[in-house]
N, C-alpha and C positions, 0 to 999 in steps of 0.2 A: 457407271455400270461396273459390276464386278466380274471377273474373268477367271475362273477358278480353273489351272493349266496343271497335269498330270503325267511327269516322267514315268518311265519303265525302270528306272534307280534313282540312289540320291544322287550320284555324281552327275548322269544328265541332268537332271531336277538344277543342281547350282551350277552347270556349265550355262542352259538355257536362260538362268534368270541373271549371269553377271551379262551374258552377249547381249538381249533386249535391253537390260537395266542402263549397259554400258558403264557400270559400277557405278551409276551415281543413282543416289536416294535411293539405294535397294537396304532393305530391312529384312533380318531373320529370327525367327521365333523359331519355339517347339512347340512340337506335334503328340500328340499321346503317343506314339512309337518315336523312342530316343532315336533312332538311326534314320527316316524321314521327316528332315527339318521342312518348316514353309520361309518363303521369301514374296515379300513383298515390293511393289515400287509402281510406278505409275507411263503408261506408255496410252499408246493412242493407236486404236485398228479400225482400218477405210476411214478416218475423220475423227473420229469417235474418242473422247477421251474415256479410258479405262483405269481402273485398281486391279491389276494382275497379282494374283495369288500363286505360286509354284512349290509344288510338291512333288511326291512321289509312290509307287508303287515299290515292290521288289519283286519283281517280273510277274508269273502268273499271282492273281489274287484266291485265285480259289481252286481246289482238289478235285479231282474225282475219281468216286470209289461206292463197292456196293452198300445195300441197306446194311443196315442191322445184322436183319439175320440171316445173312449170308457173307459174314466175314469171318466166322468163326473157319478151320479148315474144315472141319467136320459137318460140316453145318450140313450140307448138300456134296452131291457130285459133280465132280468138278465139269462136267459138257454141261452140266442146268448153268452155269455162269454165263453163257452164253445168251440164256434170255431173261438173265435174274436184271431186275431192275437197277440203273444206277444214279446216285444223286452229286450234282457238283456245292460245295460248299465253302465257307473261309475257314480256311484248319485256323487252330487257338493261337498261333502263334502273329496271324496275320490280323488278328480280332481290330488292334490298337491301331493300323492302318486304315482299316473298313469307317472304325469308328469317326477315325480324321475326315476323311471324306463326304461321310454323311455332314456332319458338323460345319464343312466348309461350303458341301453343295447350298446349304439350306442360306447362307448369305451371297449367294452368285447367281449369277443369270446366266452364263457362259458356259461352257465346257469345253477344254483345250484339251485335246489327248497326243503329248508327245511320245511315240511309241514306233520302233521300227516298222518298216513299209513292206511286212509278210506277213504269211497267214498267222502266225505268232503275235504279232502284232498287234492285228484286228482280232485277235481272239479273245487278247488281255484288254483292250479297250470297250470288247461287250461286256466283259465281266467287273468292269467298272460303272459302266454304264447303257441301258439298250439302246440309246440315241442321243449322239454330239456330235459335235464338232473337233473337225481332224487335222491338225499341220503337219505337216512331212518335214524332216530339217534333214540336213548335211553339210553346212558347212555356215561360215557368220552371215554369210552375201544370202541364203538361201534361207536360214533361220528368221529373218527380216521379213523375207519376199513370202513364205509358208505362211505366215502370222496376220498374213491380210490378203493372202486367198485359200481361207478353209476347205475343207470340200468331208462328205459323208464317209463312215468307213465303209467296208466291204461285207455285208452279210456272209457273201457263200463262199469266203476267205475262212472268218470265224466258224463256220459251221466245219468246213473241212477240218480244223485242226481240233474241234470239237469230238468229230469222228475218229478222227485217230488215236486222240487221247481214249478212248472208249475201245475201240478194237486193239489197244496195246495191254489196258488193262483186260478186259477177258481173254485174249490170249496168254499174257503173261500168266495172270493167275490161275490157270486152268490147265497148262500143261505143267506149271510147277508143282499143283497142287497133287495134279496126278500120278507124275516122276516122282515125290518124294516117299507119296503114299504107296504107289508102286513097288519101289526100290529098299525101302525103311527095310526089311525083313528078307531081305536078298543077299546079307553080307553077313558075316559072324565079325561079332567088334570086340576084343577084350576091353570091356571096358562092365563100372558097375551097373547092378540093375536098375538101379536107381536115374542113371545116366543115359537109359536106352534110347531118351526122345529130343538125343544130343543132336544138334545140326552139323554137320564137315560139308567144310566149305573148301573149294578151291583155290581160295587166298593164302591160307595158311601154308599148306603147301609148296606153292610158289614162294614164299617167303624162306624156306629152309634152305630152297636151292637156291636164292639168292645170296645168302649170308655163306652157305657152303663152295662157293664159287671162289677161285681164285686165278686174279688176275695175270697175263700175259704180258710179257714184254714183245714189243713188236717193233720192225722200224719200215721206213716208206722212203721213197727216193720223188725227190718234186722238182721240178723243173719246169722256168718260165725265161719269155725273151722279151726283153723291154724295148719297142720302137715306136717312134713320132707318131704314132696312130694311137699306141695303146700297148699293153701287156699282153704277151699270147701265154697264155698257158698250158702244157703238156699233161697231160692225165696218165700214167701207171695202168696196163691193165693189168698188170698183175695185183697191185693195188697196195698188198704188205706183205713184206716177211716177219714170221718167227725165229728161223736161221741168222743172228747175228752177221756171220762170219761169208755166207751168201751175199748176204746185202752189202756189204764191204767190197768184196768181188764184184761184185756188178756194179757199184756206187766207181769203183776206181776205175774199171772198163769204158764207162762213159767218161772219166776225167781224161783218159791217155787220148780219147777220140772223140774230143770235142766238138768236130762237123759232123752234121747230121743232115737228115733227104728228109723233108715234109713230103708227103705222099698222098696226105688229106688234109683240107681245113674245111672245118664246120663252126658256121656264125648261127647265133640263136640270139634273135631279137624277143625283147623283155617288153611289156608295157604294163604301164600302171596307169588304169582308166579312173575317170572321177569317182569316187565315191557315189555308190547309190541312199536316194536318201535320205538321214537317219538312219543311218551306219553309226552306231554307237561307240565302236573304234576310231575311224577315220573322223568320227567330231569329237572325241577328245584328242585326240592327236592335234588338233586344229586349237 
């Protein structure tokens, strides 16, 4: 049987196939998209000897955005976006991924979707496909144990982020559309007439005052006490000076009077729980 297995990158795509493979007998080829290689090698799921195939997406596979003829800005007013029809599709850039997939579905019996475990997740695995089969990974011990107990994605996961992909785009475009449209003719711009349907952007902007900005010299006084337990650290509320000559003064006031009265101590306990998972961080970390 062939098992045709679907990252949400390339780098999960070859972290999943060297951890199964265990680097032996694993094979890589190319993909119509230079940047999702496939790997192959041979493993066995519930009993079963398999030909596992690994690939990749690059996260969502497909867009959405309105028809035709209501993307122009002119097209309409912008509160009709609101019930203008919209269609999800594979922008041109994803075309060479789509293609791989078809291509590999059509020699597999299988469908593996390794994809994070949120509504992201199950979003990108409908738009791969309306029905397979799902592993969940996070870590090697768990990437084993996901790979021979499948289970279905989550419909009304995908639907919600379907939704919001859709109330971001007509929101988005619809007060932009009307703020520009709005505002276009509220300002007097020297600039040519030719130039009138120039966009200013807020970036720019910000840019001039970053480059006009000139830096501070500053200094900070830090103080820590080393004992058998551990380092206690002392924190500044005042935090820095600009005053040189200040900070000298006080820097030497605490040296002439070097006993001091703790008056407070506060411990703050830290924890770092498992990885939830197919946490895409925490397994490559791993």
């Amino acid at each position: 049987m062939r098992v045709l297995n679907v990252a949400e990158k390339p780098s999960v795509a070859k972290a999943v196939a060297n951890i199964l493979s265990r680097n032996q007998g694993l094979r890589m080829r190319e993909g119509r998209s230079r940047y999702n290689k496939l790997f192959e090698f041979n493993y066995s799921i519930r009993g079963q000897h398999c030909q596992m195939v690994v690939t990749s997406v690059i996260g969502h596979l497909m867009e959405l955005e309105f028809e035709d003829r209501f993307c122009k800005w002119h097209s309409c007013d912008p509160a009709h976006l609101y019930q203008a029809p919209v269609r999800k599709f594979v922008p041109e850039d994803k075309l060479d991924i789509k293609r791989t997939l078809e291509e590999e579905a059509r020699k597999c019996q299988w469908l593996v979707l390794w994809l994070d475990c949120d509504r992201e997740g199950e979003n990108i695995a409908f738009e791969v496909l309306e029905d397979f089969l799902m592993g969940d990974v996070g870590s090697f011990r768990e990437i084993h144990e996901s790979v021979q107990n499948l289970v279905r994605p989550n419909q009304l996961f995908a639907d919600a982020v379907d939704a919001r992909q859709e109330i971001d785009l007509r929101i988005g475009a619809s007060f932009t559309r009307f703020q520009t449209m709005l505002l276009r003719d509220a300002f007097v711009i020297d600039i040519a007439a030719d130039d009138r349907h120039l966009v200013l952007s807020y970036g720019p902007c910000q840019y001039w005052e970053v480059q006009s900005h000139e830096p501070e010299e500053f200094w900070t006084i830090n103080c820590s006490h080393k004992l058998d337990e551990g380092t206690a650290t002392f924190n500044w509320m005042r935090g820095h000076l600009f005053d040189y000559t200040c900070a000298v003064i006080i820097y030497e006031m605490c040296v002439q009077e070097p006993t001091a009265t703790v008056t407070k101590v506060r411990q703050q306990e830290k924890r770092k729980y498992p990885p939830h998972p197919l946490n895409t961080i925490e397994l490559e970390k791993t």
